[in-house]
C-alpha positions as CSV (number, residue, x, y, z in Angstrom):
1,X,-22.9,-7.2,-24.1
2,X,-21.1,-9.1,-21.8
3,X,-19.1,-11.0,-24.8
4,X,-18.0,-7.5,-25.7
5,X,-17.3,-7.0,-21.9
6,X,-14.7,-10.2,-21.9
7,X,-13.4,-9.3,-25.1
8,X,-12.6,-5.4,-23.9
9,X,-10.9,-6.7,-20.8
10,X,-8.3,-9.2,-22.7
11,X,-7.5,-12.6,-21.8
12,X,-4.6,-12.0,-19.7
13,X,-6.9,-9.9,-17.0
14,X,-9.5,-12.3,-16.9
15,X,-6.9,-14.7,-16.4
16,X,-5.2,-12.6,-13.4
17,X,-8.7,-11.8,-11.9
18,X,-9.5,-15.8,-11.3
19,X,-6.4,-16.3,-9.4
20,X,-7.5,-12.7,-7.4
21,X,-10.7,-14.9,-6.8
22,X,-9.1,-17.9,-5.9
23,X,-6.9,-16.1,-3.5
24,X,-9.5,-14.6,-1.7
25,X,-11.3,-18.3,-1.5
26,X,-8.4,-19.6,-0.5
27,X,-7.6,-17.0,2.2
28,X,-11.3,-17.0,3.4
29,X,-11.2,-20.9,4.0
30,X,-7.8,-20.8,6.0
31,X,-9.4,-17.8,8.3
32,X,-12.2,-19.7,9.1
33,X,-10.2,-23.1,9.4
34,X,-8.4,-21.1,12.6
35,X,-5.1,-20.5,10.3
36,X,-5.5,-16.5,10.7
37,X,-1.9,-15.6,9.6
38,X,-1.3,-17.4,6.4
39,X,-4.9,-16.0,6.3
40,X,-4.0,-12.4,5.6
41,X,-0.5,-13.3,4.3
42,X,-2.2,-14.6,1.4
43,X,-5.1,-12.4,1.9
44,X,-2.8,-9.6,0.9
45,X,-1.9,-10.9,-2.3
46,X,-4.9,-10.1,-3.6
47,X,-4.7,-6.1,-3.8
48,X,-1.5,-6.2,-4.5
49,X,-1.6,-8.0,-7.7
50,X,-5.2,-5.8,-8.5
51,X,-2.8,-2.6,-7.7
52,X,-0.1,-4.5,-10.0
53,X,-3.1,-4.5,-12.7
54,X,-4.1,-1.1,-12.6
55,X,-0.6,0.5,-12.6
56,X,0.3,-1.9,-15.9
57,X,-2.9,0.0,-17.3
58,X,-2.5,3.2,-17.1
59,X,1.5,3.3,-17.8
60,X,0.9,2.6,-21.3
């Protein structure tokens, strides 16, 4: 079930949703390290490049 899952959502998505992932890491660790404006400069990023996702989707 979940193979089929993987397979359904295509390499280049999975790929795209571990750097979403990392981002949000990444922008969690600077917030709490006292860095709260590259914080949500990157944090940002992350919405943006699922919106970037979902509009690639449905214009085919």
């Amino acid at each position: 079930m979940f193979r089929n899952f993987l397979k359904h959502l295509g390499w280049p998505n999975i790929m795209l949703l571990l750097v979403v992932l990392s981002i949000i890491i990444v922008a969690e660790y600077k917030f709490l390290q006292g860095e709260k404006l590259e914080a949500i400069f990157l944090g940002l990023w992350a919405p943006t490049i699922l919106g970037f996702m979902n509009y690639l989707k449905y214009r085919e």
